[in-house]
N, C-alpha and C positions, 0 to 999 in steps of 0.2 A: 471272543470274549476272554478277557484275560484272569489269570487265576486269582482267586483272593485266599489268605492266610488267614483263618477268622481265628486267633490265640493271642490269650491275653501270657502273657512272656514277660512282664515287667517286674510288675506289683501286684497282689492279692487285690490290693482297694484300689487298681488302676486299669481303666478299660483303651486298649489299645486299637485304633482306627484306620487303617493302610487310605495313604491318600489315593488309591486307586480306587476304593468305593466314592471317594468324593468327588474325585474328576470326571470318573465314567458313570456313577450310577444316582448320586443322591440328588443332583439336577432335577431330573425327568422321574425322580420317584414324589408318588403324593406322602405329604409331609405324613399323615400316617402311618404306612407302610413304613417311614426310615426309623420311627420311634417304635417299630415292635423290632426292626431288624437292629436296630439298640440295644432295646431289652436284651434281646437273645444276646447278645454278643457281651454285653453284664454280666450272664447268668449263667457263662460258657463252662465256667471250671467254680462256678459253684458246688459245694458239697453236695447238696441237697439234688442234683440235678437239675436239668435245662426243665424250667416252669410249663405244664401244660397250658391249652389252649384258656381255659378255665380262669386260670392264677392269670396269664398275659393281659386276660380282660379287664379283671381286676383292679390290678395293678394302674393301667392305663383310661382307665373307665372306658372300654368300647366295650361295645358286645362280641359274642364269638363270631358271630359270622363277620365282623370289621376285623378279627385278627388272622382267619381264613384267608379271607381276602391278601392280606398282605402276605400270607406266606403261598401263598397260589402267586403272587407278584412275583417274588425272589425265587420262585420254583420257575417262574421261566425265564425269569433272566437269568437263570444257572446257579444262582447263587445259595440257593437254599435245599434240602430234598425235606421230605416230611412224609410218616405215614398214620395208615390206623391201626391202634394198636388193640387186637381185641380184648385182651388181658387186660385193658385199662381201659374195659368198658363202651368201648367203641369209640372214645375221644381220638382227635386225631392230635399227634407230639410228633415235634420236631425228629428227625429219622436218628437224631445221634441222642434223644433225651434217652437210649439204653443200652446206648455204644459203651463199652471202656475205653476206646479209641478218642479222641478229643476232633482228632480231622476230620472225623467221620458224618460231623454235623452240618457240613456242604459238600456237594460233588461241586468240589471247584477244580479251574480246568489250572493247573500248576505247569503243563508242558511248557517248555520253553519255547517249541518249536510252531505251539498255537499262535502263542502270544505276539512270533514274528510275522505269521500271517495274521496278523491283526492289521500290524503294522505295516509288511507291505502294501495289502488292502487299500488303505487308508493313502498311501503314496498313488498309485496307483489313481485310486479314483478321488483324489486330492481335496479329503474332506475327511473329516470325523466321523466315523461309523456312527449310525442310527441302529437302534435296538433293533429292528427289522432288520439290518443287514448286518448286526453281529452275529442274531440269532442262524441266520442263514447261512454263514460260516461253518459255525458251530456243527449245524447240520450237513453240511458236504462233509468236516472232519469227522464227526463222532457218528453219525447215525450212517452217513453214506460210505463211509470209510476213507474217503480218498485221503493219499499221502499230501505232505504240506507240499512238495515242490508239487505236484500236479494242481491244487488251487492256486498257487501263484499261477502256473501258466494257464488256468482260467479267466482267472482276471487280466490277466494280460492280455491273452487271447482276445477276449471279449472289450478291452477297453482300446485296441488296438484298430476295431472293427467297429468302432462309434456305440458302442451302447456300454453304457455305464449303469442302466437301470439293475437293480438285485434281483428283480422279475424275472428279465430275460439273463442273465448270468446263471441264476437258478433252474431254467427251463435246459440251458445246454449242459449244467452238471447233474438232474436223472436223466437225459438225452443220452451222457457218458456211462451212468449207471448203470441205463437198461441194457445196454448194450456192451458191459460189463469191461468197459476200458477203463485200466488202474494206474498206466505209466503213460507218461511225456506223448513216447514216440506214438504210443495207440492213439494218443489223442490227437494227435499232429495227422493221421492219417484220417481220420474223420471229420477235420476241421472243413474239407471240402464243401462240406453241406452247410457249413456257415461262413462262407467265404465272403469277403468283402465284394469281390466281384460279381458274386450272385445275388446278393442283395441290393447291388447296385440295378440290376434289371428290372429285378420286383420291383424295386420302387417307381423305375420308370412306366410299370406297368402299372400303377396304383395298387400292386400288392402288398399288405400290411400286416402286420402282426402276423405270421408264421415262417415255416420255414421251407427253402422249395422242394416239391414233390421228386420222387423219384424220376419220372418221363422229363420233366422238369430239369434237374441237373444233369441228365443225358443228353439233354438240346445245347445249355450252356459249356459244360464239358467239351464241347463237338466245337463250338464256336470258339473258347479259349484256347484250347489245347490243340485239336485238329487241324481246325481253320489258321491255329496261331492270329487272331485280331488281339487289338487290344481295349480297352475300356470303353475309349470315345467311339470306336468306331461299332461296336455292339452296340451300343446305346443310340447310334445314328440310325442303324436298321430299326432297334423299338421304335425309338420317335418318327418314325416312318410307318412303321406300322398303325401306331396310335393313330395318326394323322387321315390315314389312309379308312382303314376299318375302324378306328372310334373304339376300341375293344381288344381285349390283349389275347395274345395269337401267338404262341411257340413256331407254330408249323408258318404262318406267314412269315413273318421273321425269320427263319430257316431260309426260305424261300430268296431273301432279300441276300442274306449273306452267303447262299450258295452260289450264287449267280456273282457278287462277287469276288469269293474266292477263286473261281473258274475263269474271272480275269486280270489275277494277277491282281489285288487291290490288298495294299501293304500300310499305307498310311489315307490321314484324309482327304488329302491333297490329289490322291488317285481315286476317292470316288467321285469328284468331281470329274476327270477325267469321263470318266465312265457316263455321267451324266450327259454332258458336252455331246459325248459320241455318239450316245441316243437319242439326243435332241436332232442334232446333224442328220441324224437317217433318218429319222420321223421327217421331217423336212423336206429329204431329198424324194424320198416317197410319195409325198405329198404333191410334189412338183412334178415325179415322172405321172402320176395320175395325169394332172392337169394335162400334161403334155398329149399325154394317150387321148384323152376325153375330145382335146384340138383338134387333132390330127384327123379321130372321125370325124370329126363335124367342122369341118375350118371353116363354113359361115357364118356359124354358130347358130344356123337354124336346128328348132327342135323339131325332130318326125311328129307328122300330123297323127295322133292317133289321141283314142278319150283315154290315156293316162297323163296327157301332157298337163291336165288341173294342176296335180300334184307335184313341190319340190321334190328334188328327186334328192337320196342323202348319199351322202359319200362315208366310209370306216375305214378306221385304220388298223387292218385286221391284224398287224403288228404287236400295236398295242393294246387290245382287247385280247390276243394271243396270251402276253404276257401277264395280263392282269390274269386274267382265267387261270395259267401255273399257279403265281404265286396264293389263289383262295385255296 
């Protein structure tokens, strides 16, 4: 949110309006609310002082509680502060109606250095801030502290890794907070946990709206970095796994891409390979059976005895082997 100048500077009988309340805030304000934020801005360097709550109504024909209203409006979109004064009775006045100071009658945000994160924001996620994600700003700078280059590399970060929602931007800066990371680089080292390529798994796994667990980024970790795979071929073990148990499974998947790695399998081209090769011996298995099965019996009569009702089954204890590992 960008700062406003609420000072009439001109004329005594002249009320001056920064077009930045008009572009950014009298839109989306109910027509109410902009005529008490009028008033006040009339009545700014009045003699007599900024008019209580009382006189505002007056003036306006609303009641107090419809003038409250509008300064609880401007109080969070930053524009305004206001308290209760108890020396005047418990009314509540604008926080500068007993300032000497004239600025004093907004915390408006003046930095220069906001107001370009306002601005990259808005490139960034290539749209006109919504009051929700000004305010949201506002709170990573002032309340959470973070410095303006570290919000840019939030949203960068973040919009870099397909989510542009203020929700989840929000979620990973007290993420940064709790965990009391204030600069670039601390945050570049934590980015792990929101990595494009680990979200990329969740999803395959129909996991949604959180962030992966620790056991969790120890399995993917192993697989990026250890294993050295890269995206498609991660995602070829989940979709296998999916496919296979119907249910998402670190440790099967483990399974799939350890056996992998232990044959050399570098692009996807070679897990085919791989496949091939164990179809090929399922096969040949298959065939030396028959052969053995021949060889006793080359008439192909079956020994007379009272099991011969039953078919008789053949396994391929190869591949129930192998299924049995990777559960």
């Amino acid at each position: 949110m960008t700062k406003l100048t609420l000072t009439n500077h001109v004329q005594t009988n002249t009320t001056v309006l920064e077009n930045e309340f008009i572009d950014r805030h009298m839109a989306n304000a109910n027509g109410e609310y902009v005529k008490v934020y009028l008033f006040l801005l009339r009545h700014l360097n009045d003699p007599a002082g900024v008019p209580k709550i009382s006189e505002i109504a007056d003036a306006l024909d609303y009641t107090e509680k419809d003038v409250i209203r509008a300064l609880n409006y401007w109080k969070n979109q930053g524009l305004l502060d206001y308290e209760v004064r108890p020396d005047a009775g418990g009314e509540v006045l604008p926080a500068a109606a007993h300032a000497s100071d004239v600025s004093d009658i907004g915390q408006f945000r003046s930095r220069k250095e906001f107001k370009e994160i306002l601005h990259v924001t808005e490139q960034y996620l290539q749209k006109t801030l919504s009051h929700t994600e000004m305010d949201a700003i506002t709170y990573f700078y002032e309340t959470l502290g973070m410095s303006a280059d570290l919000i840019e590399y939030l949203i960068e970060y973040c919009v870099e890794n397909n989510h542009k929602s203020i929700h989840y931007i929000k979620k990973v800066a007290l993420s940064w907070y709790e965990q009391k990371i204030t600069t670039i680089a601390e945050a570049k080292c934590n980015t792990v946990f929101y990595n494009k390529d680990y979200y990329a798994v969740l999803n395959a796994y129909g996991i949604k709206g959180r962030a992966p667990a620790a056991a969790e980024t120890a399995f993917m970790k192993r697989w990026y970095e250890e294993y050295g795979f890269s995206q498609d071929i991660v995602l070829e073990a989940v979709n296998r796994t999916m496919n296979t148990i119907h249910q998402p499974s670190f440790d099967y998947t483990e399974s799939i891409l350890k056996d992998w790695f232990q044959k050399d399998v570098h692009k996807m081209g070679d897990i085919a390979a791989v496949d091939a090769a164990y179809m090929s011996r399922k096969e040949q298995k298959a065939k030396a059976k028959t052969d053995a099965r021949q060889k006793r019996n080359p008439a192909g009569n079956a020994p007379n005895n009272k099991f011969n009702n039953f078919d008789s089954r053949s396994y391929d204890m190869e591949d129930l082997e192998r299924k049995l590992l990777q559960q």
